[in-house]
N, C-alpha and C positions, 0 to 999 in steps of 0.2 A: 584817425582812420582816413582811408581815401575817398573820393567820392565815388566812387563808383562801389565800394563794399556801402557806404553809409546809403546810399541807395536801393540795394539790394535789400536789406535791415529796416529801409525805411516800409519796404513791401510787407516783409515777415516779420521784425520786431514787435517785441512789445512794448506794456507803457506798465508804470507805476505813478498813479497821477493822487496827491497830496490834497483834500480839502481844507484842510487843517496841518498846514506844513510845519514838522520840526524849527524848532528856533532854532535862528543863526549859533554857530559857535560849537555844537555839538558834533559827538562823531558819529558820521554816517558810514553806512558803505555795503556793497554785493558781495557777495561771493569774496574773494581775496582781497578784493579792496575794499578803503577806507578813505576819504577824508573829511575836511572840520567846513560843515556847511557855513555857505554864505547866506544873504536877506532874502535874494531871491528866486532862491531854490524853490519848486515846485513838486519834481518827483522825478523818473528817468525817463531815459526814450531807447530807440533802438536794441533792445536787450535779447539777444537769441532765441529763440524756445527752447525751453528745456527747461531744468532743475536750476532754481535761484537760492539763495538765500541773504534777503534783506534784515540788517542790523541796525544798531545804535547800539552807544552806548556815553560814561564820561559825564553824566550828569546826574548829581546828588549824589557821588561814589557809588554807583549801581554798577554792574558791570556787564559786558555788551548781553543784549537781549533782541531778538527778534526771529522772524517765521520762514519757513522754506515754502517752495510752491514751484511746482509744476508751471509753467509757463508753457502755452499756445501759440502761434500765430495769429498776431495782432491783437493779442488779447490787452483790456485796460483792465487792471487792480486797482480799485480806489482804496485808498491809505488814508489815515488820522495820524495826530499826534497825539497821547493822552496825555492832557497833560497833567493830572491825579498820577497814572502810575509812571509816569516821563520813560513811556515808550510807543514803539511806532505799531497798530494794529491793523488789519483789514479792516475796510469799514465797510457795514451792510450798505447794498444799495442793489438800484434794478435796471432792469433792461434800459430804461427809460434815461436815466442819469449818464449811463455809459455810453449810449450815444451819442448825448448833448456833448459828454466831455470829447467823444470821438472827431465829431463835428469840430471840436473847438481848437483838436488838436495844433494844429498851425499856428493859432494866437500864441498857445502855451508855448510853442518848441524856442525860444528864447531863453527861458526857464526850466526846462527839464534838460537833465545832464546828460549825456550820451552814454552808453554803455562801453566802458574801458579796453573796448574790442583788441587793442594793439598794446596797451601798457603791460612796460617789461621791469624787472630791476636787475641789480647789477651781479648778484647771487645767483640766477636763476638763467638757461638757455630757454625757458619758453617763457611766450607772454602767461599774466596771469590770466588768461581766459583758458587758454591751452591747459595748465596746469589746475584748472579747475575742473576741466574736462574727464584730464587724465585720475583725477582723483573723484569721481563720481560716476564712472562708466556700469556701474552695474546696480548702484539703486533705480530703482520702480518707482512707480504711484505707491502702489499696494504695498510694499514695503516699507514706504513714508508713512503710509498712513495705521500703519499696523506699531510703529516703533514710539511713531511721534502723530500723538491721534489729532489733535489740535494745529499738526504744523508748527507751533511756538516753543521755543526753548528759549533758558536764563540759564546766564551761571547763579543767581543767586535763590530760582526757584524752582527750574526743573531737575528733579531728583528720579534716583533709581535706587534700585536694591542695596548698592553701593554704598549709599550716601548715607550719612551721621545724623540728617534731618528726619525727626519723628514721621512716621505714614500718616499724610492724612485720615488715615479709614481710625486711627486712634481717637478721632475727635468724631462723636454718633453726630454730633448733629453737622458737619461738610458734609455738601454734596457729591454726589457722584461724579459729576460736571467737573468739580475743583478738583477729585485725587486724576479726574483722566488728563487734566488739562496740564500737571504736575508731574505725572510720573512717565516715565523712558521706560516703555516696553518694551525692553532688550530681550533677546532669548536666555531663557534662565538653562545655565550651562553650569554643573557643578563636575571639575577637574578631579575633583577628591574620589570619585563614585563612578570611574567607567567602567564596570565590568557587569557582565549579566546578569541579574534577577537569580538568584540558587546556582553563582559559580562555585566552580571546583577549586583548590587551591591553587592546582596548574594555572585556570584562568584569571584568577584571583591576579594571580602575581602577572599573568603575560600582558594583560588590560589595565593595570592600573601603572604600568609603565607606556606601553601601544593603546594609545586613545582612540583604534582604529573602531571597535565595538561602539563608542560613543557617538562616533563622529558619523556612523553608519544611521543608528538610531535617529541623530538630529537627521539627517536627509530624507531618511521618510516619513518624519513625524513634524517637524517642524517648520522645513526651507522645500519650497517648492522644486527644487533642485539644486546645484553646487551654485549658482550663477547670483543666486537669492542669500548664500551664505558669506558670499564673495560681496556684494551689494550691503549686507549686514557690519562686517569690516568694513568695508569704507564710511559710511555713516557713522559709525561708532566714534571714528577716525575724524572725520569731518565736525562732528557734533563738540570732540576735544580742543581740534587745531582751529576751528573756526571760531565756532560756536564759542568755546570758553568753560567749556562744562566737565569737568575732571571726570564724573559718570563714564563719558565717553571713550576717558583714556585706560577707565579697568576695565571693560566689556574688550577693548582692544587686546589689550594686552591677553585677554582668558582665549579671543580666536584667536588670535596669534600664537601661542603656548599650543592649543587642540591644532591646531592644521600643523606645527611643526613636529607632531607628536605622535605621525600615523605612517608607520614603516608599514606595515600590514597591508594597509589600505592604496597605499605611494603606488602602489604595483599593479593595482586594480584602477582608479580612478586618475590619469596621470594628466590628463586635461586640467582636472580640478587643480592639480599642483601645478603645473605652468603658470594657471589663472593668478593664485593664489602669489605665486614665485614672481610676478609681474605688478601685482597689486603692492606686493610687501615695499618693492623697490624705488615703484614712485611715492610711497609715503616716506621712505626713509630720506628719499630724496629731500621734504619737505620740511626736516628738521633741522634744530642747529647741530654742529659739532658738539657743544657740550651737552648735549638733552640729555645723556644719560649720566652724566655725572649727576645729576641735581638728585638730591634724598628722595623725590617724589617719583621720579620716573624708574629710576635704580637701573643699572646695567644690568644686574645681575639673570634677570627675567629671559632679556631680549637675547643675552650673550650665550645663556642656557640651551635657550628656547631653537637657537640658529644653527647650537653646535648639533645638538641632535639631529633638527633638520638635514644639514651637510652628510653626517652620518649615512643616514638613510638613504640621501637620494647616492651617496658615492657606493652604497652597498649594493642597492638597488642595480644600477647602471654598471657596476662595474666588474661584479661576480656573480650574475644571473644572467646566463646567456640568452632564454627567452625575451625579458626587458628588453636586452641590448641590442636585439634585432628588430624594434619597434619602432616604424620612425619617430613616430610623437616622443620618443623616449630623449631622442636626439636633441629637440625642441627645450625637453625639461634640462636636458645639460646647459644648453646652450644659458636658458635664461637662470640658473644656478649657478654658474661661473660669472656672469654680467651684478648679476647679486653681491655674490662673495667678492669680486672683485672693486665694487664699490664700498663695501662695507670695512672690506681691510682698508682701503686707502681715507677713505672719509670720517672712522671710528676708531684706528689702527687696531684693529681685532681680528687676529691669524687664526681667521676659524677653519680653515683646512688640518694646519698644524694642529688645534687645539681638539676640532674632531677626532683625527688618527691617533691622539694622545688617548683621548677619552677612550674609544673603542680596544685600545690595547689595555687599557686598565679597567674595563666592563663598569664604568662611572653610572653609579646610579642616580636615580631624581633628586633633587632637590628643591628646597624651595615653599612658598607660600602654596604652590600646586602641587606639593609631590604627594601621592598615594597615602590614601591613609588605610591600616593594617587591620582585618576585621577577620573574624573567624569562621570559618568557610560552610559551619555549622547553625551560624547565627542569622537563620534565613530574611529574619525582619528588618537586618541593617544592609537587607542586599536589596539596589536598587538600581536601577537603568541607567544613572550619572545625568538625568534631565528634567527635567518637567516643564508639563505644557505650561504656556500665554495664559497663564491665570491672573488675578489683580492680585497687586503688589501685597496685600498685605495678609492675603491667605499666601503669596509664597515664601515671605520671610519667617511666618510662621512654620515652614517646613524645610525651611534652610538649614 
């Protein structure tokens, strides 16, 4: 960076300052970046405010692990190394410490890294801070701390509903401390189950295709409003691409299937879908070409999940004259064709074609998320498609 930004940084930056520094040779790294620390590494310097997240990982095959945080203006985080569990932790300490090290900072800045303010690569038109920006714009504190209570994430220990790995709450004697510190309080969102509490067969059928009843419920029961559900996708998202944590990549995958799912609602809230239609774009941006060939990730979801989208919004905008005289509606084309148009060129997937194909054959759901068939009479299997932030292990119990 120049001196005149490292300046500026040097005013509002923060610090992550090491008592007990990582050994040489491991991987380090913020946010998008990573590299394999030297001897005398201490911690960082200059680091923006805002949303961080500091890693490790690459030793004793563990795989990357560490904590997100909120960053202040000139705030110092003192850091350890542990080195029992060989990763990097906040380390208690007080007013009193954080001074002395604040005092001291000048000696240390030899030794603390600078924060990657301008580093680019050769795949990407923005630096990786840009793109880190771009990809966290609508997580909170309180959505941090509501998802990820501890701050800490592992791929090899923080788990969710998701996940293959027994509940802690299985073992009476863990404490409570270890299942919260363990488990990814994702919003429990069940795709199988969007239609009303004693639907009709009409509604039965129109909702378990239109997620728009569901998607309505989550907004006033569970996301302080669209912006918090938008902030919830990215995190999810983040938690997978960064983070390392497959949890994150099915919670993505379930808001991205429900937001692409709400023709209903497309007409009523079309802010949310701009949001939502901008958010999809820079994550897509993030991937490689072949992400979705891989068994794990499967086209099949995302390719589905778009066409409907396209669907809706061309339905929308194109044969409702009220819509079409809506500026913001304008807005939603515009960032739907910047979409679509990345998506066919970067995935070759003619989802316009393959929309207008679908809608002339009235192509129903498919899939791990399509509607499951229940009888309109069997009033105890009808259920709101949600449930509250309860612990994990009374809600697998009612999964």
């Amino acid at each position: 960076m120049d001196q005149d930004t490292a300046n500026r940084l040097f005013e509002v930056g923060a610090f992550v300052v090491f008592l007990a520094p990582p050994p040489a040779g491991i991987d380090f790294g913020i946010d998008m970046n990573s590299w394999e620390l030297g001897r005398r590494f201490s911690g960082l310097k200059l680091i923006p405010p805002g949303l961080h997240f500091i890693h490790s990982g690459g030793v004793s095959g563990i795989g990357r692990v560490g904590f997100f945080h909120f960053f202040t203006e000139r705030e110092i985080v003192v850091a350890n190394w542990d080195t029992a569990t060989e990763q990097i932790e906040a380390a208690p300490h007080d007013s009193d410490q954080v001074e002395r090290l604040r005092a001291n900072l000048r000696t240390l800045d030899s030794s603390l890294g600078p924060y990657p303010l301008n580093t680019t690569t050769p795949s990407h038109q923005f630096t990786t801070y840009q793109r880190w920006l771009r990809l966290t714009q609508h997580i909170t504190p309180n959505l941090l701390s509501r998802v990820i209570p501890t701050g800490y994430i592992g791929s090899m220990t923080s788990v969710s509903r998701f996940s293959d790995v027994v509940s802690p709450s299985t073992n009476m004697e863990t404490s409570s401390t270890l299942a919260n510190t363990e488990w990814l309080h994702f919003t429990w969102i069940d795709l199988k189950r969007s239609f009303p509490q004693g639907a009709s067969g009409a509604e039965l059928t129109r909702y378990s295709i239109d997620k728009s009843y569901l998607l309505r419920k989550l907004l006033e029961g569970q996301y302080s409003d669209y912006k918090d559900l938008l902030g919830e996708l990215e995190l999810s998202f983040i938690i997978f691409l960064v983070g390392q944590v497959y949890d994150g990549l099915e919670q993505w995958k379930i808001l991205v299937t429900l937001l692409c799912s709400c023709h209903e609602l497309l007409e009523l809230q079309v802010d949310m879908f701009i949001g939502f239609t901008g958010v999809l774009l820079v994550q897509l941006q993030e991937l490689p070409e072949d992400f979705f060939i891989d068994a794990l990730s499967g086209d099949s979801f995302l390719r589905h999940a778009l066409r409907m989208y396209t669907s809706s919004v061309a339905s929308t905008t194109s044969y409702h004259t009220p819509m079409r005289a809506m500026p913001r509606n304008t807005d939603l084309v515009r960032s739907m064709d910047t979409l679509l148009d990345f998506v066919e060129n970067y995935f070759q997937w003619e989802l316009r074609t393959e929309a207008r194909l679908a809608a002339e054959g009235d192509e129903e759901e498919e899939g791990e998320y399509a509607p499951v068939i229940v009888n309109s009479d069997d009033d105890k299997h009808h259920t709101d498609g949600l449930q509250n932030t309860l612990s994990p292990d009374v809600r697998m119990d009612e999964a």
